[in-house]
Backbone bond lengths (Angstrom), bond angles and torsions (degrees), N, CA, C in turn:
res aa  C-N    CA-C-N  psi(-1)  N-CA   C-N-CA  omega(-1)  CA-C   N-CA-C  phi
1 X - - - 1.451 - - 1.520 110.66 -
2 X 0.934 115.45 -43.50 1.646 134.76 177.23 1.492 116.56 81.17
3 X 1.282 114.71 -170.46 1.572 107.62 -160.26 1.845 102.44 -96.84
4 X 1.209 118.97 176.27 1.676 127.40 -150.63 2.374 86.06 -119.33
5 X 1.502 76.68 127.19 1.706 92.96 -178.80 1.435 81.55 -90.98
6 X 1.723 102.91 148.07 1.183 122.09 173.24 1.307 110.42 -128.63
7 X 1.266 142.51 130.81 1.263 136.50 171.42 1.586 121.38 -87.54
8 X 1.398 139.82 125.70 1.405 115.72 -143.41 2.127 76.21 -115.28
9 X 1.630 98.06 166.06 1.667 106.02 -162.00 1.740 103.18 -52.08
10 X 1.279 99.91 -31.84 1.740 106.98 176.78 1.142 122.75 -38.29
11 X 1.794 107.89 -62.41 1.101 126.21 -131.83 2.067 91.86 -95.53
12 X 1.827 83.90 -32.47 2.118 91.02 167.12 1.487 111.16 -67.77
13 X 1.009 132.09 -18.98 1.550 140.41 -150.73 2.005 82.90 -92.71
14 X 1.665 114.52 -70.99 1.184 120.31 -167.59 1.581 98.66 -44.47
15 X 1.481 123.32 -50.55 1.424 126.16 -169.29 1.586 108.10 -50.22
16 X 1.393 107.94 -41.76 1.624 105.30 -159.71 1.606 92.11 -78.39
17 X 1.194 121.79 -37.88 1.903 115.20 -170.27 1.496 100.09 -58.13
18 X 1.696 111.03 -47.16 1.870 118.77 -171.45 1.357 98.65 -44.88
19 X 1.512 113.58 -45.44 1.862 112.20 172.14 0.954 104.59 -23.91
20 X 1.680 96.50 -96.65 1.414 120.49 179.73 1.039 113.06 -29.46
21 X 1.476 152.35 -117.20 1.281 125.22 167.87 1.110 145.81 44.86
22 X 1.419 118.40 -73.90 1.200 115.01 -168.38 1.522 110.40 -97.84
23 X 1.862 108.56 -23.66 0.998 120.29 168.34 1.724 122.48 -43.60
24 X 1.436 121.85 -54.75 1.357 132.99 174.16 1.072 102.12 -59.15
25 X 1.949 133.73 -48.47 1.191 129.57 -176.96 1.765 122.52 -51.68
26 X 1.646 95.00 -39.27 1.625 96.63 -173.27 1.319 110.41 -112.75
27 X 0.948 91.14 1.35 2.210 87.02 -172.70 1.591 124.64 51.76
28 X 1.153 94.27 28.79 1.692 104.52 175.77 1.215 108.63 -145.85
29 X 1.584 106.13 124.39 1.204 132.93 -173.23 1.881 92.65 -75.78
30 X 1.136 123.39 -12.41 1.749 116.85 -164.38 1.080 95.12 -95.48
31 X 0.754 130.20 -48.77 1.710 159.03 -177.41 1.532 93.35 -41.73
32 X 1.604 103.62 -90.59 1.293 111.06 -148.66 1.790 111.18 -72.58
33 X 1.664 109.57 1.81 1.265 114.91 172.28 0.906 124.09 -79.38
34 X 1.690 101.87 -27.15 2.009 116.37 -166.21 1.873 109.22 -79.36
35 X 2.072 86.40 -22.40 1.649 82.73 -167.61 1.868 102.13 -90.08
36 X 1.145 123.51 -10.55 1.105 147.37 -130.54 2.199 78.76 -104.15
37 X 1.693 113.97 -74.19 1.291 116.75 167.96 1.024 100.96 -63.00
38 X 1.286 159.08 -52.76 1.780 122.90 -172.48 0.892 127.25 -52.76
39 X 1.879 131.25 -27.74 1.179 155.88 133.45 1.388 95.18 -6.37
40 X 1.419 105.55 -98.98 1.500 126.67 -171.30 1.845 120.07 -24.46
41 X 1.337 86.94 -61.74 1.704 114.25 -151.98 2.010 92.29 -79.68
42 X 1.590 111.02 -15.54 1.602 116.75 -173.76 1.866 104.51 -76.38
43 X 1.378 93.19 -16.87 1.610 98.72 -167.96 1.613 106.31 -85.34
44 X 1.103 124.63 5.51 1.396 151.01 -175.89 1.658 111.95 -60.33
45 X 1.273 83.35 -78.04 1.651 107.78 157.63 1.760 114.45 -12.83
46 X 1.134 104.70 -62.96 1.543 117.17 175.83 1.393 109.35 -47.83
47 X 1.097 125.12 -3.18 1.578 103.42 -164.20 1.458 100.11 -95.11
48 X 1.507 100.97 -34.48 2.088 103.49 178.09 1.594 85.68 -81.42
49 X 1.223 114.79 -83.96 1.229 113.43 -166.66 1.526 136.41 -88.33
50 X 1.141 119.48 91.73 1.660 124.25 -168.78 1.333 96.83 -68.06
51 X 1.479 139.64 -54.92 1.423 133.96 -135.63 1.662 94.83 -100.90
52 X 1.289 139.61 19.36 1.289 137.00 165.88 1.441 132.86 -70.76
53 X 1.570 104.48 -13.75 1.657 116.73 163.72 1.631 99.19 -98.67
54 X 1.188 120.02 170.49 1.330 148.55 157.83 1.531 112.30 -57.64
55 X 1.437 102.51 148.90 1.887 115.58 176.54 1.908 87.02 -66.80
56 X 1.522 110.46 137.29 1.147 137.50 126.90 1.452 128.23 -6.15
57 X 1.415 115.00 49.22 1.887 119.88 -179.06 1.272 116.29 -26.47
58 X 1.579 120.76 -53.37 1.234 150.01 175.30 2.139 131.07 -40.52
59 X 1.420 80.09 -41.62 1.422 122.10 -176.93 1.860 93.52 -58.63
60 X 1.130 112.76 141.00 1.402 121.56 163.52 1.451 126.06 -75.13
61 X 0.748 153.25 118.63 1.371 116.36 164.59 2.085 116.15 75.31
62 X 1.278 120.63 15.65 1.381 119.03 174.46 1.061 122.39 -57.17
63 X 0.962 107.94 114.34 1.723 109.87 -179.42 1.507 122.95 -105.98
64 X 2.141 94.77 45.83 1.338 93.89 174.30 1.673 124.80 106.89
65 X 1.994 109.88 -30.01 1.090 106.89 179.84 1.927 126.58 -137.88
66 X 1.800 72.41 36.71 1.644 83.82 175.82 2.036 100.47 -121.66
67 X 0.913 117.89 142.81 1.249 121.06 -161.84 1.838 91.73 -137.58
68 X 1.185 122.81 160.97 1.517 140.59 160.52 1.648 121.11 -142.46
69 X 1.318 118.84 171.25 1.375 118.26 174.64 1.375 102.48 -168.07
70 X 1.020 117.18 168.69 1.860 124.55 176.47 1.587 118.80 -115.41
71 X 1.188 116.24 99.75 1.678 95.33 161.70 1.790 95.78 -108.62
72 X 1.547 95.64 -174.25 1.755 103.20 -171.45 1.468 110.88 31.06
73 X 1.191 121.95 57.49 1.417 101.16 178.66 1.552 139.34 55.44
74 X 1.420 103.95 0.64 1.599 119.48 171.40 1.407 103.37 -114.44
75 X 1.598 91.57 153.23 1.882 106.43 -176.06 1.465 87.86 -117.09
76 X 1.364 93.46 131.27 1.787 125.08 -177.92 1.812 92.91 -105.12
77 X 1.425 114.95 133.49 1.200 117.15 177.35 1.631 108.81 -127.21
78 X 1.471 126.18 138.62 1.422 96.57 -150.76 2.163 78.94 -157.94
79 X 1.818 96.53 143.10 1.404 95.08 177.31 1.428 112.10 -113.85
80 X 1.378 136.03 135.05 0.970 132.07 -169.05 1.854 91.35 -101.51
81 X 1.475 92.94 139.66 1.610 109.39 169.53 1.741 107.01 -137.73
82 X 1.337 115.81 173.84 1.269 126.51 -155.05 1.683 108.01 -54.75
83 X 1.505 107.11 -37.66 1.594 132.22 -157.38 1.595 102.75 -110.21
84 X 1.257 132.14 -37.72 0.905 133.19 164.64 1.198 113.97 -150.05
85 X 1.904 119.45 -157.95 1.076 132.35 -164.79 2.040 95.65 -154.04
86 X 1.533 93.64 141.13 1.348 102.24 -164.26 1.593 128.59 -126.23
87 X 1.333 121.46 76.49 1.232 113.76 173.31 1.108 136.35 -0.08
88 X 1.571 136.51 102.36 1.542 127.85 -157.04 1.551 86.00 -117.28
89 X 0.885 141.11 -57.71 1.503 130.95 -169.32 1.408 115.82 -151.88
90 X 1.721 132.97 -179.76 1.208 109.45 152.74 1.977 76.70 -164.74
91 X 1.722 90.75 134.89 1.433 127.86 -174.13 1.109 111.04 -153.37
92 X 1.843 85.98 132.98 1.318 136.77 177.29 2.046 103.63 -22.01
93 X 1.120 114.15 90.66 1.535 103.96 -173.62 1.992 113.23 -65.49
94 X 0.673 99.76 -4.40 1.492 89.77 166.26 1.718 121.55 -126.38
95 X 1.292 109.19 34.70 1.927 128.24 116.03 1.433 110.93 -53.68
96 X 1.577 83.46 150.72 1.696 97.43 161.59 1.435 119.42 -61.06
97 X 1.124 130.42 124.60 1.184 139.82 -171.61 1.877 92.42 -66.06
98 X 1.494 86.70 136.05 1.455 106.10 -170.29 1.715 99.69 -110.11
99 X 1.203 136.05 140.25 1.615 126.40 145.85 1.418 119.22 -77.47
100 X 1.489 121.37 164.14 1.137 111.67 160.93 1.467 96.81 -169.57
């Protein structure tokens, strides 16, 4: 069955601004919806397979179970735990790369 993606208030909060965002950027509501669910629907993946992206460069201190990846130009950062796996953020990848 595999483990249950969780999106944590952060990581929904970053999603709804990427809307916004890209919305003003492109002026298309089709547009910025299609890139907006591939986003979403890419984090899917995780549920069979969590460990298919790379450890988290960014990450302080990882000890192994924070992982990230990029689609559309956004970096999805995501923690895998026993039961599931948990949406930690997702930013604009061409910002300055932030740690945390």
């Amino acid at each position: 069955m595999g483990k249950k993606v969780i999106w944590t208030h952060r990581a929904d909060a970053d999603l709804s601004q990427a809307f916004l965002d890209l919305l003003e950027e492109s002026k298309s509501i089709d547009t910025t919806t299609r890139i907006i669910s591939e986003i979403y629907e890419s984090t899917q993946v995780l549920r069979e397979n969590p460990e298919i992206y790379k450890l988290d460069v960014l990450k302080k201190d990882n000890n192994g179970n924070i992982r990230a990846y990029e689609k559309h130009t956004y970096r999805i950062s995501y923690l895998v735990e026993q039961k599931a796996v948990y949406i930690l953020r997702v930013r604009y990848a061409r910002k300055e790369p932030l740690e945390f």
